[in-house]
C-alpha positions as CSV (number, residue, x, y, z in Angstrom):
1,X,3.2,-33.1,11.1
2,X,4.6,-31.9,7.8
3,X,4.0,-27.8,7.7
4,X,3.6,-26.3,3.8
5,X,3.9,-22.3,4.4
6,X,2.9,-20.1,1.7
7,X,4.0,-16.6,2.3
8,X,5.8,-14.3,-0.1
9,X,7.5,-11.8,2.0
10,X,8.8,-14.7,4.5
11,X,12.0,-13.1,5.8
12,X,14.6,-15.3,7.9
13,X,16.6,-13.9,11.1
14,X,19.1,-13.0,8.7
15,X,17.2,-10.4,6.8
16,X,14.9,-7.3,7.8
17,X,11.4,-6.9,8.2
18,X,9.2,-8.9,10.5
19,X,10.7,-12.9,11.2
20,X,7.4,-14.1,13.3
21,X,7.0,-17.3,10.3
22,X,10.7,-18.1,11.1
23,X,10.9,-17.7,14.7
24,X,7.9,-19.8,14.6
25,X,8.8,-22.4,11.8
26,X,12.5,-23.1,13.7
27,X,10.2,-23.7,17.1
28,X,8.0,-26.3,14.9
29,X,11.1,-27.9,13.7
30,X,12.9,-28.0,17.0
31,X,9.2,-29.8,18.3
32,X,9.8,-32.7,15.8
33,X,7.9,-31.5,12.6
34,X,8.4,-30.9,9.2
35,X,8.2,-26.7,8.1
36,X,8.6,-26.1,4.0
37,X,8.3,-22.8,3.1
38,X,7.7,-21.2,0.1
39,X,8.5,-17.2,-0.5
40,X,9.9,-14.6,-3.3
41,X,13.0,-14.4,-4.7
42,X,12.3,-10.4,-4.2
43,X,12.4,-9.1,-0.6
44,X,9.3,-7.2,0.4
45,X,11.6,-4.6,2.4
46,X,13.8,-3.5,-0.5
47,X,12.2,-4.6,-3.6
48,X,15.8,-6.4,-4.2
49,X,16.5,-10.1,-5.5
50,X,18.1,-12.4,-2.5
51,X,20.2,-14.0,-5.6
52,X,20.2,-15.0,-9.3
53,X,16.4,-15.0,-10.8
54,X,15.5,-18.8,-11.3
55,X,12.2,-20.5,-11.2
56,X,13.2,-22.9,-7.9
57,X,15.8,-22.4,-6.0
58,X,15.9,-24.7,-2.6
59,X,18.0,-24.1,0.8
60,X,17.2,-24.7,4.3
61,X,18.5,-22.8,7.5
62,X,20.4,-23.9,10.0
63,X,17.8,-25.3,11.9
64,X,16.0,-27.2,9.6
65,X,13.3,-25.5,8.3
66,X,13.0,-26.1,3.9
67,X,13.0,-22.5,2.4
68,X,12.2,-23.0,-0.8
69,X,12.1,-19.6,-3.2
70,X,9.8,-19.7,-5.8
71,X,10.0,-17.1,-8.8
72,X,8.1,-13.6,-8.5
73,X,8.4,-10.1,-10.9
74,X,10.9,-7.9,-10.0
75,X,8.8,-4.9,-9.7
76,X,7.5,-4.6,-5.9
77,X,8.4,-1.4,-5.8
78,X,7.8,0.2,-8.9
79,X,3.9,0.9,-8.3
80,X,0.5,-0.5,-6.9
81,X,-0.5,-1.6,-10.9
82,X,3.1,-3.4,-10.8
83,X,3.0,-4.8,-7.1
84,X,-0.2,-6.7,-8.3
85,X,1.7,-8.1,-11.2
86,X,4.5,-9.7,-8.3
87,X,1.9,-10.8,-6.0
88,X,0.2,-12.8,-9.3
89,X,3.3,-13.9,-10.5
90,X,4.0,-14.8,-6.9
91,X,0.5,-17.2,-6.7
92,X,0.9,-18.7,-9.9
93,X,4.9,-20.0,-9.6
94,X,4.2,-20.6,-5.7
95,X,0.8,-23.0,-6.4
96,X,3.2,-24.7,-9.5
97,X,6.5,-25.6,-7.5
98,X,3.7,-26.6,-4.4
99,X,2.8,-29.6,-6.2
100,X,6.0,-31.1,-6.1
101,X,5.7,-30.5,-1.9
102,X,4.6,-34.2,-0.5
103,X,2.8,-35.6,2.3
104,X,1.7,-32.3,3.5
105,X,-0.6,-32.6,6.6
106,X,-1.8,-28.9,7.0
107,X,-1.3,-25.7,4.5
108,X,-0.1,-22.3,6.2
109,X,-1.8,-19.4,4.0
110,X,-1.0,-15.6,5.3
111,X,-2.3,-12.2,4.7
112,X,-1.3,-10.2,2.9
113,X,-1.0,-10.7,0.2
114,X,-4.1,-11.8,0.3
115,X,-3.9,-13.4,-3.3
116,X,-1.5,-16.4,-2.0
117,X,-4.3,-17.3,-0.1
118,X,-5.7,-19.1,-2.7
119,X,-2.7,-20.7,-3.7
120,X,-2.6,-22.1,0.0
121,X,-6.2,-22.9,-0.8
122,X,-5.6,-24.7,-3.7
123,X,-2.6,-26.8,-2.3
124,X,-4.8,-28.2,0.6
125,X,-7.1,-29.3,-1.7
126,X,-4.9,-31.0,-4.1
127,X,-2.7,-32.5,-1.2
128,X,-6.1,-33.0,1.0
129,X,-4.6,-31.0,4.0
130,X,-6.0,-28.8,6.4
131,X,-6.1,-25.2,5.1
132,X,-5.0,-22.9,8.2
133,X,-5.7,-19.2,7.2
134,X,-3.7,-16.6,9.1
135,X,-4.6,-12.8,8.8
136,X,-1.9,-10.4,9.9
137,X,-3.8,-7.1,8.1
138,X,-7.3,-6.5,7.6
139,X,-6.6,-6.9,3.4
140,X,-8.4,-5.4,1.7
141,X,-9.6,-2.8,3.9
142,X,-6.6,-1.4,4.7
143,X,-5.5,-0.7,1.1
144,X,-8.9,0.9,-0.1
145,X,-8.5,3.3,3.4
146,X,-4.9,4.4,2.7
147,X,-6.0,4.7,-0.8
148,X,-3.9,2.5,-2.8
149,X,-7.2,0.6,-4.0
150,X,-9.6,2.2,-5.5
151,X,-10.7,0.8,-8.6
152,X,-14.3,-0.7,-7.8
153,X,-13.8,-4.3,-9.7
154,X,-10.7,-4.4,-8.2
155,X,-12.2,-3.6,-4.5
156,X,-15.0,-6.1,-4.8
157,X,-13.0,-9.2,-6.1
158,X,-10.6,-8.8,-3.4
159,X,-13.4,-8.5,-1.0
160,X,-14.7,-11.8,-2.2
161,X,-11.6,-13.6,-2.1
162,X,-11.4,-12.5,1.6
163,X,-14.5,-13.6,2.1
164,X,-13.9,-17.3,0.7
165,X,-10.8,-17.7,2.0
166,X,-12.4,-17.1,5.7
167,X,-15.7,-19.9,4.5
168,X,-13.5,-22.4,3.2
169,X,-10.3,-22.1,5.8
170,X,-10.4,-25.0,8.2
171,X,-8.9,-22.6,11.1
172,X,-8.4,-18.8,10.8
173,X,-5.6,-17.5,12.9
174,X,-5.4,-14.2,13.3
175,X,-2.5,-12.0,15.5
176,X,-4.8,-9.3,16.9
177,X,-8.0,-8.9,18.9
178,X,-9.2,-6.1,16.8
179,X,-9.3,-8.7,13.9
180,X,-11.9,-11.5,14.8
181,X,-14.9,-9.3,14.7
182,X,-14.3,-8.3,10.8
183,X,-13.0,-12.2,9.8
184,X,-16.2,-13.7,12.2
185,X,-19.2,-10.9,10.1
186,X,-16.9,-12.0,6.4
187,X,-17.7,-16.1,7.3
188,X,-14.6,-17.5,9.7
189,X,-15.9,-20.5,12.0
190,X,-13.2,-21.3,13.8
191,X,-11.1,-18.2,14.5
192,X,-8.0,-18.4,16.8
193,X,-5.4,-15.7,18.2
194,X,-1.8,-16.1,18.0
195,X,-0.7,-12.5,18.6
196,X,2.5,-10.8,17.8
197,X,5.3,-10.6,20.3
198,X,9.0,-10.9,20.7
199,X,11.2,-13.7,21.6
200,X,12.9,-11.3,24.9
201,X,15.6,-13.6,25.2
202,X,17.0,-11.9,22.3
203,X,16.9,-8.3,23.7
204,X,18.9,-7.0,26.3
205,X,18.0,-3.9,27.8
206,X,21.1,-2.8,30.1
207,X,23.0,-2.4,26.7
208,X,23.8,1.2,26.1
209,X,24.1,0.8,22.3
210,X,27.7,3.1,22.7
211,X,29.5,1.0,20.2
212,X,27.0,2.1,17.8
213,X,27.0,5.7,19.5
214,X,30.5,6.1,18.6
215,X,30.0,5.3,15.4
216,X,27.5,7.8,14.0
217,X,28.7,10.3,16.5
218,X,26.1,10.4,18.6
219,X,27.3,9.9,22.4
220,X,25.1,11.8,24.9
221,X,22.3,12.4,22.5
222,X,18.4,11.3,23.2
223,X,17.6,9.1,20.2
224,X,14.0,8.5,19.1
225,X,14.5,5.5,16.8
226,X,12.2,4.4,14.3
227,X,12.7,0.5,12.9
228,X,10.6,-0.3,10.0
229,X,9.1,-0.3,6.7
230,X,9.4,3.6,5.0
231,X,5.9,3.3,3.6
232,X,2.4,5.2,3.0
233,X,0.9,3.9,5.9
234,X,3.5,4.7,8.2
235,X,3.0,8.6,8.4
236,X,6.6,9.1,8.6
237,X,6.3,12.4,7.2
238,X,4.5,13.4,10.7
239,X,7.8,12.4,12.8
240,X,10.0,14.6,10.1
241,X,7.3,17.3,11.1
242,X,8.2,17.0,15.2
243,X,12.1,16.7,14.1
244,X,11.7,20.3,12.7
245,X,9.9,21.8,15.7
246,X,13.0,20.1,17.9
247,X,15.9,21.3,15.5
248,X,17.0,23.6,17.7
249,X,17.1,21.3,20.7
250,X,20.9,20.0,19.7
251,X,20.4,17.0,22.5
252,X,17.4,15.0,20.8
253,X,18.2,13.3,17.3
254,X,15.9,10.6,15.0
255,X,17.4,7.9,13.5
256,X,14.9,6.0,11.4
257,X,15.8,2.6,10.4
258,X,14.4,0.7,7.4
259,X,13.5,1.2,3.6
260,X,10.5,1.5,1.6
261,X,9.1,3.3,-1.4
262,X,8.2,6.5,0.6
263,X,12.0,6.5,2.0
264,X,13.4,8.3,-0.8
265,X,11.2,11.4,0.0
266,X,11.4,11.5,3.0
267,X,15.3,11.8,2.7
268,X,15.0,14.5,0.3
269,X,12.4,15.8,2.3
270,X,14.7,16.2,5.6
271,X,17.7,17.7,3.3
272,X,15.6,20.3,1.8
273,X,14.5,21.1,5.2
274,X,18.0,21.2,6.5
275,X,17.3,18.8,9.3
276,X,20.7,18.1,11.0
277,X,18.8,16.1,13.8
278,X,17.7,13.3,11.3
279,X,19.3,10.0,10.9
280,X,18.5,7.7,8.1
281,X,20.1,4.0,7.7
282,X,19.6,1.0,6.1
283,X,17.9,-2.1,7.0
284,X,19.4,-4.4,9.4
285,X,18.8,-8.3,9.6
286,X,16.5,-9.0,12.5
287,X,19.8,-11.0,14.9
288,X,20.8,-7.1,14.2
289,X,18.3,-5.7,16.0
290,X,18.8,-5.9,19.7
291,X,22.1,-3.9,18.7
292,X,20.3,-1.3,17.0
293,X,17.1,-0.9,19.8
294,X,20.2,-0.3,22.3
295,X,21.1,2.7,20.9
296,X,17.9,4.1,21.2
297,X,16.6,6.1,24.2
298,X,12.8,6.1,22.9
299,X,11.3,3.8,20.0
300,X,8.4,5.3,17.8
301,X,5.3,3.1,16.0
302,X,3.0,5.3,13.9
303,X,0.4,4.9,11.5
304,X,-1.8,7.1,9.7
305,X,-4.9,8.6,11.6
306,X,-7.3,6.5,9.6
307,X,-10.0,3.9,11.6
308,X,-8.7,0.3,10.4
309,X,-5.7,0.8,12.0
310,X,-7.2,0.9,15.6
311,X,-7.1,-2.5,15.3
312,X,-3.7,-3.5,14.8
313,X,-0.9,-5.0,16.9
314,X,2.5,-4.4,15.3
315,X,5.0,-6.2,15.8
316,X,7.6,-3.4,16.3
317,X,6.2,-2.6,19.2
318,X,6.8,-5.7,20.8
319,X,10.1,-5.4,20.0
320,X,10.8,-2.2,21.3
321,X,8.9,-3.1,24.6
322,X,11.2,-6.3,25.0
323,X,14.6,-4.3,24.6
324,X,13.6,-2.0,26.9
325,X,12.7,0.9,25.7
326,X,9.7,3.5,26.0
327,X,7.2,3.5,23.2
328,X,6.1,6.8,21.7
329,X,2.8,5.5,20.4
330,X,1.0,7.4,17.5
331,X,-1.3,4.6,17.0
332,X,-4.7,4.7,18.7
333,X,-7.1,1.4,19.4
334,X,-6.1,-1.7,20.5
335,X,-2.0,-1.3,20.7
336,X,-2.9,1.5,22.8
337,X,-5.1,-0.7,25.5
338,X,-1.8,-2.9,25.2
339,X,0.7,-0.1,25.8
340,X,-1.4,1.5,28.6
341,X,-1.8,-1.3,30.6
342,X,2.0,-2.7,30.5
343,X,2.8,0.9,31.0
344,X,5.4,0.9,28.5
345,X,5.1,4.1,26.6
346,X,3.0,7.6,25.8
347,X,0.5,7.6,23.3
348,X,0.6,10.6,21.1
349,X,-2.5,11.8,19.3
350,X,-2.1,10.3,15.3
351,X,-1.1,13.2,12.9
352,X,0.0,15.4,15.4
353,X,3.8,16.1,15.0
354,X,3.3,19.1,17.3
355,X,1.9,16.4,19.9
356,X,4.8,14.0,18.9
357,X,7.6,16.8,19.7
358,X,5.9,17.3,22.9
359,X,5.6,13.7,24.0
360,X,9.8,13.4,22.9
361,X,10.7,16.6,24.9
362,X,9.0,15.0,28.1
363,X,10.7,11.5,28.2
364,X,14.2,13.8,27.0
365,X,13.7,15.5,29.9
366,X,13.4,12.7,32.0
367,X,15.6,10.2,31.7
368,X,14.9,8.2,34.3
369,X,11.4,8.0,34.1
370,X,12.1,6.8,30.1
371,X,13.4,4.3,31.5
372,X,11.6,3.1,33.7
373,X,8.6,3.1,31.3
374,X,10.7,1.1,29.0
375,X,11.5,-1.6,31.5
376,X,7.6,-2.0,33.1
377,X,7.2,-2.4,28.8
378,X,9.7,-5.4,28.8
379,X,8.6,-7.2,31.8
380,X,4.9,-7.1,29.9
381,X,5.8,-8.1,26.9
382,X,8.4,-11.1,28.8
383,X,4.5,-12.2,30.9
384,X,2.5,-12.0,28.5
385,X,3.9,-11.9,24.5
386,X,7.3,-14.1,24.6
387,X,7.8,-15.6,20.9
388,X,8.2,-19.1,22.7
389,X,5.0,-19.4,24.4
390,X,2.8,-18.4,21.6
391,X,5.0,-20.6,19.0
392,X,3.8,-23.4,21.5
393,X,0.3,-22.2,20.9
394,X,0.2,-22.3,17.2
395,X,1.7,-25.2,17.4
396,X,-1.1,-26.7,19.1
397,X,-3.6,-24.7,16.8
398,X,-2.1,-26.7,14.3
399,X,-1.6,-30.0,15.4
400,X,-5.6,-29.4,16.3
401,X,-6.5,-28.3,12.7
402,X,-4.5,-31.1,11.3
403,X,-6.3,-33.7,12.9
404,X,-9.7,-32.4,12.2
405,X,-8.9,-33.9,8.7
406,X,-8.0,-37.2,9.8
């Protein structure tokens, strides 16, 4: 089976942000198949170019898998007006160098952005492939309730292009069980869940992270790590708010990890506040991560306190559960039922930094108990969420939705 992904902000175990495609893809090509993927030039973390702007430029990985980076605008970060701009430029040059892609059997389109869509679409109908639609955020209603879309025409197109993307996929996949209601009621027939998870194997939770300690002079502190994108939806501002009620509590530091277009504020945010207790760095490739989750004592996932989000599984959590350590959970919904029942973490109430301080100060004060939770987190995660096994079920999702066009 010959695999065409379409996703712009693909990222490789040698970059940050989220690697589920290519933990996913190298499984596929390890199983026999053929994965070509095409992506940005521009990473979706940073907003910077992986290399010299050209309209095609071809590599694969070590394990097999065709990456093939197709040209976007440089201007991801600049604003929502010029995001749109990349994620067009993204759909047009993606859907042009696709036509040179042969003897595809089945078309991998992801969400978001939700515009590539329809130039995995259009592929599988040129190439007379199965069209496999995969929603990873509930695009657009996520953007119009964080309130980076509001122009009307602009809300209503997208909400048609969801909607006939779901009618005319051949399979919707989706990675969370609060999804499938919304894609069934917008016209998905066949609707599948591959959730997000971690491959454990990676992860190793006895590792003390001192090497790392050492090195930002922090040896004996509690750390409250967060790992991720520094963006509007992730409410950051709220853990800056908890770091000030706990600056005076010399044991219990943040280190947030990641970049974004909100990080910039919040670093000038946490100077003019004179926060001594906050940490920022930069991204780390994902085969960095198990490095940088061992230094932590605590990991934190929030959101914004808005009603979409309830229905969410992200993927940092599964990470943090599978090195081993507690999450401190400002997300309510269905991470929350997941959380709960692996008894892996505390949920905190969204929006509440005085409720996040409080939740901090507990596990700080209780070591073993922290770790403990974090532990009963990665033996969950290791039953039920291990990359392997649900790379095996895609891949049989696929092979499924492949043959339906036969």
């Amino acid at each position: 089976m010959h695999v065409l992904l379409i996703h712009q902000a693909f990222a490789t175990l040698s970059d940050p942000g989220g690697t589920r495609h290519h933990e996913i893809a190298r499984y596929l090509v390890a199983r026999g198949h053929r994965v070509t993927v095409l992506t940005s030039q521009i990473s979706y973390l940073t907003g910077k170019s992986t290399g010299r702007a050209v309209w095609l430029r071809r590599e694969v990985d070590g394990e097999g898998v065709a990456i093939w980076r197709c040209y976007s605008l440089r201007s991801w970060h600049r604003s929502f007006f010029h995001r749109l701009l990349s994620f067009f430029s993204f759909t047009l040059s993606a859907f042009l160098n696709g036509l040179k892609v042969r003897n595809v059997d089945l078309v991998w389109g992801t969400s978001p952005p939700l515009f590539q869509g329809l130039t995995a679409w259009g592929l599988a109908r040129v190439r007379r492939a199965a069209f496999l639609f995969e929603v990873r955020d509930l695009w657009p209603a996520f953007a119009v309730a964080v309130g980076v879309l509001r122009q009307p025409l602009l809300i209503r197109l997208s909400e048609w292009l969801e909607r006939f993307l779901l009618r005319h996929a051949n399979q919707v996949v989706v990675n969370s069980p609060g999804f499938i209601e919304h894609v069934r009621e917008r016209g998905a027939h066949s609707v599948e869940m591959v959730p997000n998870g971690a491959e454990v194997g990676m992860f190793h939770p006895e590792d003390d992270g001192l090497e790392l300690r050492r090195l930002h002079h922090l040896e004996g502190k509690f750390i409250v790590m967060y790992a991720g994108a520094h963006g509007i939806s992730n409410d950051l501002g709220v853990a800056l708010g908890a770091a000030e009620m706990l600056r005076g509590e010399g044991s219990i530091v943040f280190v947030f990890v990641g970049d974004g277009k909100e990080k910039p504020a919040l670093m000038a945010n946490a100077r003019g506040k004179g926060l001594a207790n906050v940490l920022f760095l930069p991204p780390v490739a994902k085969s960095e991560m198990p490095r940088l989750l061992a230094m932590a004592d605590a990991c934190l996932a929030i959101l914004k306190p808005l009603e979409p989000y309830r229905t969410t599984y992200p993927n940092k959590v599964f990470d943090y559960m599978a090195a081993g350590r507690p999450v401190l959970l400002a997300i309510d919904g269905v991470i929350r039922e997941l959380v709960e029942a692996a008894r892996g973490g505390v949920f905190v109430r969204p929006g509440d930094p005085e409720a996040l301080a409080k939740a901090i100060r507990g596990l700080a004060a209780d070591r073993q108990m922290a770790q403990s939770t974090g532990l009963a987190g990665r033996d969950y995660v290791a039953r039920h969420f291990d990359r392997p096994a649900l790379a095996q079920k895609m891949e049989a999702v696929m092979a499924k939705t492949a043959r339906g066009m036969d």
